[in-house]
N, C-alpha and C positions, 0 to 999 in steps of 0.2 A: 109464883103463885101455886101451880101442882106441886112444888116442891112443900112447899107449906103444909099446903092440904093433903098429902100423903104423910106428911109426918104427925101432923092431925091423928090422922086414918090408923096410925100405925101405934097409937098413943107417944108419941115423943114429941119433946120442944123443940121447935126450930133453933138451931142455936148461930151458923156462921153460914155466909154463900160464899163462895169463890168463883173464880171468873178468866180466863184470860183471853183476855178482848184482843182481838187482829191473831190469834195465833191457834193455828189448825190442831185439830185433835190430831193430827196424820203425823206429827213434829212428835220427835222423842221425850219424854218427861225431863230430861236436860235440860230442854228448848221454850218450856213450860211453868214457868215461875209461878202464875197462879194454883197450877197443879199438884208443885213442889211445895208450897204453904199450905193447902189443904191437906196433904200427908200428914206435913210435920205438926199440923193443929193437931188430929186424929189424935197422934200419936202421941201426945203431950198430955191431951184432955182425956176426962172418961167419956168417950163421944160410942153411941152404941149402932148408930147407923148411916152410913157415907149414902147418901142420894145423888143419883147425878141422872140427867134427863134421859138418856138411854147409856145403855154396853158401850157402846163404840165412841162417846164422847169420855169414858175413864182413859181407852188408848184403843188402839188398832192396832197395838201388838203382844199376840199372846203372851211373849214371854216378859214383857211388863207387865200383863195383866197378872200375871203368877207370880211375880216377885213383891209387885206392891200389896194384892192379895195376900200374899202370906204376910207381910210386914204386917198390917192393918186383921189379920186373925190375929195373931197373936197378941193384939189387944183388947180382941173380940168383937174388934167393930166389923159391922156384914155392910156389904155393899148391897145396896138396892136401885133399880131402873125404875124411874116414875113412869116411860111410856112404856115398858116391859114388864103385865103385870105377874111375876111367880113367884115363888118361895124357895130362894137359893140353898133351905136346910133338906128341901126333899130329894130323891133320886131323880126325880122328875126335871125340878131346876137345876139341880145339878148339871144334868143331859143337856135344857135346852140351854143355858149359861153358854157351856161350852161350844156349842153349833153357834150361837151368837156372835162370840169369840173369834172363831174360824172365819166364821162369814166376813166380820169387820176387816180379819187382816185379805183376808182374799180379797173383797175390795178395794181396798188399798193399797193392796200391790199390783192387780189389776190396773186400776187407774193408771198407775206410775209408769205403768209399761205399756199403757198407751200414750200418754204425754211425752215418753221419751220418743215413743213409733213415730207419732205427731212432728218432732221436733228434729227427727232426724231426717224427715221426709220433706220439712223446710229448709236444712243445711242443703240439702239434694240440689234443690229449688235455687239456692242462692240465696234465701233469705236469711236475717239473722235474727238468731236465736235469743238475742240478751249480752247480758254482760259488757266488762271495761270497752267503750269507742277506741277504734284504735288512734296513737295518734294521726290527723294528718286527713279523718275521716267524719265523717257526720253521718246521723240516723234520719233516713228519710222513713215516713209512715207510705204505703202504697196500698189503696180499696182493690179489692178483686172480688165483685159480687160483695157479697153478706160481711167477708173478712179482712180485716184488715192484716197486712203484714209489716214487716221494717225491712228493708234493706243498706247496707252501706254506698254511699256515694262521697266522691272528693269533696273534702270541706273546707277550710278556709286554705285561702293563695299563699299566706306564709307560712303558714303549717305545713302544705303540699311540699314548698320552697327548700323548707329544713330538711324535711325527711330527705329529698333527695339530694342534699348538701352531704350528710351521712352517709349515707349510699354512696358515695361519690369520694369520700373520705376515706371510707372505709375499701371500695372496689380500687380506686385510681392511687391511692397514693398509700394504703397499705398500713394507715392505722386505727387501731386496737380502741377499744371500748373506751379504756382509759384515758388514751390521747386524743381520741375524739371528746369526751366529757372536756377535757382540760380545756381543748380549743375553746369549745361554746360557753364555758363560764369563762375565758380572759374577756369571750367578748360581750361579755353579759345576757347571752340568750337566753329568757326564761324559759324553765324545763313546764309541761303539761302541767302540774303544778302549782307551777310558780315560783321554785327553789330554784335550785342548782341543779345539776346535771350530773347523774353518777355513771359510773361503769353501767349499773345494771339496767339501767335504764335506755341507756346506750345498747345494751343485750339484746335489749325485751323491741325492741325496735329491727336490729337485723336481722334476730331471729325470728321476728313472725311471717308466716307464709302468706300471711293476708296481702303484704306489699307485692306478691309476687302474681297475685291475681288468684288465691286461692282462698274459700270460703272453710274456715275449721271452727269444730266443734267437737268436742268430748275427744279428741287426739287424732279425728278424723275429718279429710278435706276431700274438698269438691272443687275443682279447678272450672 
């Protein structure tokens, strides 16, 4: 609706909206497919003004902002902020455009490097961060106060079963990724999956330090 109404305001027709619903302006315009359509309409059509509800939802990073900017001048279309009211032709918006700019990526890189602080400070903890369960293991939820966290705990008895049958294969009798795989599909053990059983799979199993009682994250562990 203000998008409307400034294009009112501004004497122009509303012509297209674009949108991309579940996906962060903080995501690179790669990661942005509603964002990448409203380029390419831009730049197709005689479109004489890109509206978008402020600065920091076009990108939160400068050097997008300046490569799509130029793209989008050179067709002459201006980008305008419905909740940023200035005039991107004067020295003036110029100036604050740019402080705008700045501001969006500093927060967003801010942010980031507190969510990683956040996240390394729960590897610390013990807790876990996200990502593939390992085999052989389950994601409990734990309340602490206001926050909830996730930890790993042993998960099912013949999950636990296998992994240490591997280990056991591999430690006691001295084989290889590949001769272990061969063993568990003669004997038909479904892989995590539910295929078969490869070498790397087999890898990805004795080499994680999680079985050895160590909690990793970003290539760093906490025993």
């Amino acid at each position: 609706a203000m998008a409307r109404w400034l294009a009112e305001r501004l004497d122009h027709k509303f012509v297209q909206e674009f949108s991309d619903e579940g996906v962060s302006a903080y995501a690179p315009a790669a990661l942005r497919p509603g964002f990448q359509e409203m380029i390419k309409f831009c730049l197709k059509n005689h479109i004489d003004v890109l509206l978008v509800h402020k600065l920091d939802r076009f990108s939160r990073d400068r050097r997008e902002c300046a490569i799509f900017k130029e793209l989008l001048s050179r067709k002459e279309v201006k980008v305008r902020s419905v909740s940023e009211d200035f005039d991107p032709d004067t020295a003036q918006g110029v100036l604050l455009e740019g402080i705008l700019e700045t501001l969006a990526q500093f927060f967003s890189m801010n942010l980031s490097s507190e969510v990683l602080k956040g996240m390394q400070e729960n590897a610390e903890r013990g807790w876990f961060n996200g990502g593939s369960t390992p085999f052989g293991y389950k994601v409990v939820k734990v309340q602490q106060g206001a926050r909830e966290y996730s930890r790993l705990e042993p998960g099912d008895d013949s999950e636990i079963a296998l992994v240490r049958e591997i280990f056991e294969l591999a430690a006691e009798q001295g084989k290889g990724c590949r001769a272990i795989a061969v063993t568990l599909n003669h004997r038909k053990v479904p892989s995590p999956g539910g295929g078969t059983w490869s070498p790397g799979r087999i890898g990805s199993i004795l080499n994680n330090p999680v079985y050895a009682g160590d909690s990793v994250w970003r290539r760093s562990k906490k025993r």
